[in-house]
C-alpha positions in Angstrom: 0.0 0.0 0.0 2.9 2.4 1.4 4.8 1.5 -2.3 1.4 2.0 -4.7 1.4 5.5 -2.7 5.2 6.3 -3.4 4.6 5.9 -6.8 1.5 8.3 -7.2 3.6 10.6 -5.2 6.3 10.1 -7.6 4.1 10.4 -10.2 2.3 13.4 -9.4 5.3 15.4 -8.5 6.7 14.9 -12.4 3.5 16.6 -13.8 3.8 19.2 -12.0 7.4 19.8 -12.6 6.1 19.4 -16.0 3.2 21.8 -15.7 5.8 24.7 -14.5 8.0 24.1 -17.2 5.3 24.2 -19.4 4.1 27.7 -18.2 7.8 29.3 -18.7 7.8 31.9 -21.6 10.3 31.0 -24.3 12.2 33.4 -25.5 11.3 34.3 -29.2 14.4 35.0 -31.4 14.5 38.8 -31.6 13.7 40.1 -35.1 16.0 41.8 -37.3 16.0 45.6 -36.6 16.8 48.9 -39.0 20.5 48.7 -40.2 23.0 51.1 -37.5 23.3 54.5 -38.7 26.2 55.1 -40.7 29.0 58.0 -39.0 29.2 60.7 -41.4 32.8 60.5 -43.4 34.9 62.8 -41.7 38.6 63.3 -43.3 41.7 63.0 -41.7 43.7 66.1 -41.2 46.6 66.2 -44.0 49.4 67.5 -42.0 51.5 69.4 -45.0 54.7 68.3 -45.8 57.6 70.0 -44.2 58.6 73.4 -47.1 61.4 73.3 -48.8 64.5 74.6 -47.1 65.0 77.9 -47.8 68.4 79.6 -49.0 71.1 79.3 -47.5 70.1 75.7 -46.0 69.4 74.4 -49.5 73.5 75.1 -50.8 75.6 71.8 -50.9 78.7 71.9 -47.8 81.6 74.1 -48.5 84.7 72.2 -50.0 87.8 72.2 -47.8 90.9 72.6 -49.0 94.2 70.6 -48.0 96.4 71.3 -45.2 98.2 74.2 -46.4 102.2 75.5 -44.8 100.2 79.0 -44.3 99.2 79.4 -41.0 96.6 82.4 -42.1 95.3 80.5 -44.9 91.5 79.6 -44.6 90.7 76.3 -44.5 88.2 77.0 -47.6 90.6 77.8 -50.0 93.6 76.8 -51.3 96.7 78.7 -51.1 99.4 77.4 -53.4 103.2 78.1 -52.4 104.1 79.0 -55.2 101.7 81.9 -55.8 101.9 83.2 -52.1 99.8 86.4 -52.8 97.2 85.0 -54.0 94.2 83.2 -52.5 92.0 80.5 -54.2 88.4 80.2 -52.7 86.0 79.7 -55.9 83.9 76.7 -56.7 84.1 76.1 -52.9 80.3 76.5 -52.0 81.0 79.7 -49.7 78.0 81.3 -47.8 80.6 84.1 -46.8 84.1 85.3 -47.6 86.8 83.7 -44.9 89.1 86.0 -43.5 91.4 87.1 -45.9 95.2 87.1 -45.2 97.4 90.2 -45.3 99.6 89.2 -47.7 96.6 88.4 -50.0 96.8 90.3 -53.3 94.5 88.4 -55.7 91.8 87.2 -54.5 89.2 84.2 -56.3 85.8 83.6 -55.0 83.8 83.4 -58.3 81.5 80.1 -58.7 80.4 80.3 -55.1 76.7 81.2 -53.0 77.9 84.1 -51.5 75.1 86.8 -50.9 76.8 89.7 -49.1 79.7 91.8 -48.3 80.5 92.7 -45.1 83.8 94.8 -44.1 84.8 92.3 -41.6 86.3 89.4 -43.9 88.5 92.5 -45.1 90.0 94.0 -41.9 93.6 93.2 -42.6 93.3 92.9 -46.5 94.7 96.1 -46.9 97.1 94.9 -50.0 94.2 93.7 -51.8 94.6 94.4 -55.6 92.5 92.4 -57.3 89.0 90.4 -56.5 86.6 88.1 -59.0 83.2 87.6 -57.4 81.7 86.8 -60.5 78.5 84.2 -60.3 77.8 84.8 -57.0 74.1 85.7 -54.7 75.8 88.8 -54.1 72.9 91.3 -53.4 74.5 93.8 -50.9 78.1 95.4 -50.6 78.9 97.2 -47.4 80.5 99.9 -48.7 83.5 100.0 -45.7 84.6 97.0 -47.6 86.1 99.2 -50.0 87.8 101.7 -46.8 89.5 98.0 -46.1 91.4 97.9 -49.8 92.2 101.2 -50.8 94.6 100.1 -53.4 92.0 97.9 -55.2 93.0 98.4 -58.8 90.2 95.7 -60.1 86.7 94.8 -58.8 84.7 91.7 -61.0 81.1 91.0 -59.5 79.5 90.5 -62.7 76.7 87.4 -62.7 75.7 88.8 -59.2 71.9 90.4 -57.7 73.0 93.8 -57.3 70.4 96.5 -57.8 72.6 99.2 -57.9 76.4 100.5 -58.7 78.3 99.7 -55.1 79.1 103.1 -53.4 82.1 103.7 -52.1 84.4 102.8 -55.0 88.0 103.3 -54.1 90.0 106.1 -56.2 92.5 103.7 -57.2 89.8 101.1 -59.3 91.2 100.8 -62.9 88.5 98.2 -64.3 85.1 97.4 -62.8 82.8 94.8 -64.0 79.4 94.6 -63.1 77.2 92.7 -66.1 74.7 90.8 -65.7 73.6 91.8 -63.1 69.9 93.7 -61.9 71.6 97.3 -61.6 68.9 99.9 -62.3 70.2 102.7 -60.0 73.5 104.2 -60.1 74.0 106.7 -57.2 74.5 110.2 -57.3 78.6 110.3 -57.3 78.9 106.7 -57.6 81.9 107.3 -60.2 83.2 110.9 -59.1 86.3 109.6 -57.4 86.5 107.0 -60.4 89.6 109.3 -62.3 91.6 106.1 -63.0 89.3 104.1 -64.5 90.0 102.6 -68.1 87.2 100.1 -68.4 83.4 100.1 -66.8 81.2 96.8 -68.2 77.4 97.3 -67.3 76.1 95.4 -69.9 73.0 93.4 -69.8 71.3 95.2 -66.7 68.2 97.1 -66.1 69.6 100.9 -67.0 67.2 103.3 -68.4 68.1 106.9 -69.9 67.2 108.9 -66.4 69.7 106.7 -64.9 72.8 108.3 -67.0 72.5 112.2 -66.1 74.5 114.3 -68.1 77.0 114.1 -65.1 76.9 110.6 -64.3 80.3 109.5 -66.0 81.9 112.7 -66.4 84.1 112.3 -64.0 85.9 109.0 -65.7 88.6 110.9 -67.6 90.6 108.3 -68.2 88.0 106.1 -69.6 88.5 103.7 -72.4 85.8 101.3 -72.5 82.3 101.8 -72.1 79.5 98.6 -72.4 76.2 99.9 -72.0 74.3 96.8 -74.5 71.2 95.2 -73.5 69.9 97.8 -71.5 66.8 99.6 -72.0 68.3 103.1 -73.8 66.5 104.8 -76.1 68.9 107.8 -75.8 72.8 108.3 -76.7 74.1 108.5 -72.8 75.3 111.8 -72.3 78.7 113.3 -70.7 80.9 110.2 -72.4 84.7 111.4 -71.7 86.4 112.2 -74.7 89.2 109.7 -74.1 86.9 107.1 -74.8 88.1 104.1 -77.5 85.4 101.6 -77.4 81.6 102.6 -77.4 79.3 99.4 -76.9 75.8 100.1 -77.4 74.0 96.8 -79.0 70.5 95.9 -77.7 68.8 98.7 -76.5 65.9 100.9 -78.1 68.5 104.0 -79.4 66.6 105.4 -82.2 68.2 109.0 -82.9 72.0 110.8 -82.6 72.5 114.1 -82.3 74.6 115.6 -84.9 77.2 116.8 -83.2 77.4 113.8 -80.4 81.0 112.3 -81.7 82.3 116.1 -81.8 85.9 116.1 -79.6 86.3 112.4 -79.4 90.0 112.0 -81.0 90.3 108.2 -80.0 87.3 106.5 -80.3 87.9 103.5 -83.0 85.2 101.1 -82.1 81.2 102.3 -82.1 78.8 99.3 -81.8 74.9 100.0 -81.8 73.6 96.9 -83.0 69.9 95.6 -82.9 68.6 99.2 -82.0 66.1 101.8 -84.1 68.3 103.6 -86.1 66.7 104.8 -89.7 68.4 107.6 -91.6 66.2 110.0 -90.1 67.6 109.5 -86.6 71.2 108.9 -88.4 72.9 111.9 -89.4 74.6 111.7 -92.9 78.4 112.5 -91.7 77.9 111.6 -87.6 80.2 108.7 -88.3 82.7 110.8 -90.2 85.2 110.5 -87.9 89.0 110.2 -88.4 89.8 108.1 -85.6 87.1 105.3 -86.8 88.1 102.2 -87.4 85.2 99.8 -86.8 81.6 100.7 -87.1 78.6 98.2 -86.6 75.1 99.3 -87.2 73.5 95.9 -88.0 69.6 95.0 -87.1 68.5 98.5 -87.7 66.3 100.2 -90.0 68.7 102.3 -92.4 68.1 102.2 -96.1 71.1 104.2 -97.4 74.8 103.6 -96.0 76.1 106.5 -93.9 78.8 108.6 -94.8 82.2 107.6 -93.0 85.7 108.5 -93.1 88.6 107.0 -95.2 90.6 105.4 -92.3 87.4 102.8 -91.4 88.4 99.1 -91.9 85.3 97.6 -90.2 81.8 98.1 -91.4 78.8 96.0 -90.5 75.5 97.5 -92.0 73.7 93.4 -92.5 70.2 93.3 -92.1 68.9 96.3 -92.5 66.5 97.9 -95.5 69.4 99.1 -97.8 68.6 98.9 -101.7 71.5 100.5 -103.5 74.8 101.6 -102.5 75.8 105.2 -104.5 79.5 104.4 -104.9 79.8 108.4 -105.1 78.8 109.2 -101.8 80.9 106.6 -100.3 84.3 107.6 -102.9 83.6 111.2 -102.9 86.4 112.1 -105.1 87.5 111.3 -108.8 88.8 107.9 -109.3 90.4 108.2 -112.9 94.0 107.4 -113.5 95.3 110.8 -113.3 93.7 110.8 -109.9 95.5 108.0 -107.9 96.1 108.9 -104.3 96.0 106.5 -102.1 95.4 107.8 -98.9 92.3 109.1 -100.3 90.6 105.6 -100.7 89.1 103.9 -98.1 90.7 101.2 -96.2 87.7 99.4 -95.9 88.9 95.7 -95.4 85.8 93.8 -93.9 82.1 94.5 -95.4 78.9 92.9 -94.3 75.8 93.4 -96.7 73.7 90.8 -95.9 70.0 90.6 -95.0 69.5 93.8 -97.0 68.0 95.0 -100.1 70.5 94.8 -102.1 70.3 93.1 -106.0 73.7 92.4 -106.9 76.3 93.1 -108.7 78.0 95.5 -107.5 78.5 98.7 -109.1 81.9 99.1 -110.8 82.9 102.3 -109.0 82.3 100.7 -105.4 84.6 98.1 -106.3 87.5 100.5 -107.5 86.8 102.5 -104.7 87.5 99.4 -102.0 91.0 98.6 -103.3 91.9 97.4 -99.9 88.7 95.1 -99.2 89.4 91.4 -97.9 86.1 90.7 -97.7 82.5 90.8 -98.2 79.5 89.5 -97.2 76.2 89.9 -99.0 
């Protein structure tokens, strides 16, 4: 009896386990919601590149030189025994100038990245003679540098940045180069002091007519060479000194010349003023007549008749411009029959240049007779 009743206990007790179980919510599978919001794109900052380094940074390392038996000699240049006065620093990669020696009295530092002049390189360079800073930076020039070398007989600094004509020029400067550079100022008195200089190169700069005053180079009386080409002129420059010999004048706007411009000038033998605006009306017939003449260019110009010049001439370039015909009369202005022979009448004409003109060959027969001593011609 006890065991039926176990069982019904037993029994009863697994239904009702059953039953609770039964009654237990199942979870349902949860269904798929709305996709996640997408985050807006936001872009990463771009941090720039570090700029380019800027001069001087950007130079390659100065070169060293070897040892060297001078004590004074910096270790940037090269100082060779057997030239003890002079000093070798170009093609060295030079910010700066090193401290000259004393005993220094030609001085190389073309080819380098120098920018500026200062006095202090110079302090006991007092023997100084001769410098070449050509194709340089140079933008600025102290001008105590030149108080340092008072005895500076020549100053190169052409392929620089200058802006101007340095100031301060010592009295004793015989030549001064400064081409190709950015010179479009020359100060007042810049030259005053200048009474030994034989040759001044400005060439291939920035000058303009207000820039040579009548006074400007007045002062250079012992001037023999003047470059003024490829500059923007559209004048003669005024106050040239009268002991000029070489007038260069190619590649600027010139278009006229007064008639009595060449009036005093004894020595002057070479006159360039190619590729300007000359036509005969800005020419005048006999400006070229002069005696001292002996090499006249006047090609890339606008002429249609060849000017008038003297007998002693030996160069004459008149190519490319509009000449038709060449009146052998005007250029042999005297008889040329056989009783009529003197020599030092003809011209001496011994190089011609005709070409790019007008001109229908041949000739004409009294030209010819009249260039007995012509080498050559071009046409």
């Amino acid at each position: 009896m006890k065991a039926g009743v176990g069982v019904v206990s037993s029994l009863l007790l697994f239904l009702l386990m059953g039953a609770v179980f039964a009654q237990r919510v199942r979870p349902r599978k949860p269904s798929k919601g709305p996709p996640p919001t997408k985050k807006p794109f936001v872009p990463k900052r771009v941090i720039p590149a570090e700029p380019e380094p800027q001069e001087p940074t950007d130079y390659p390392p100065p070169i060293l030189g070897p040892p060297s038996p001078y004590s004074d000699c910096p270790r940037e240049c090269l100082c060779h025994p057997s030239y003890p006065n002079s000093l070798y620093c170009e093609n060295r990669n030079l910010r700066v100038v090193p401290v000259i020696p004393f005993r220094t009295h030609y001085l190389y530092l073309q080819n380098n990245y120098i920018s500026e002049l200062t006095a202090e390189a110079f302090n006991n360079a007092t023997e100084l003679r001769w410098i070449n800073l050509a194709n340089n930076h140079i933008q600025k020039i102290d001008k105590q540098v030149f108080k340092k070398i008072p005895g500076l007989l020549y100053f190169y600094a052409q392929r620089n940045k200058l802006n101007e004509v340095p100031s301060g020029l010592p009295s004793s400067l015989e030549q001064l180069r400064l081409d190709r550079n950015r010179i479009s100022k020359i100060p007042a008195g810049a030259f005053s002091k200048l009474h030994n200089l034989t040759l001044l190169d400005l060439h291939y700069n920035q000058l303009s007519d207000s820039d040579l005053g009548k006074n400007t180079l007045k002062d250079l009386q012992s001037l023999m060479q003047l470059n003024l080409a490829h500059n923007t002129l559209r004048k003669m420059p005024a106050g040239i000194p009268h002991s000029l010999h070489q007038l260069f004048l190619d590649k600027n706007r010139i278009d006229d010349i007064p008639e009595d411009y060449f009036k005093g000038f004894t020595h002057l033998a070479f006159v360039r003023l190619n590729y300007n605006q000359l036509s005969d009306k800005g020419v005048p017939k006999a400006v070229f007549n002069m005696s001292s003449l002996l090499d006249l260019q006047l090609a890339h110009n606008q002429l249609t008749v060849v000017p008038l010049f003297n007998n002693r001439l030996e160069h004459l370039h008149l190519n490319h411009n509009s000449i038709e015909s060449i009146n052998g009369t005007e250029i042999c202005p005297f008889s040329m029959s056989a009783d009529h022979n003197d020599d030092s009448l003809v011209p001496r004409l011994r190089y011609l240049r005709l070409d790019g003109n007008h001109l229908h060959p041949p000739i004409p027969m009294d030209v010819i007779m009249c260039f007995r001593h012509l080498h050559s011609i071009v046409m």
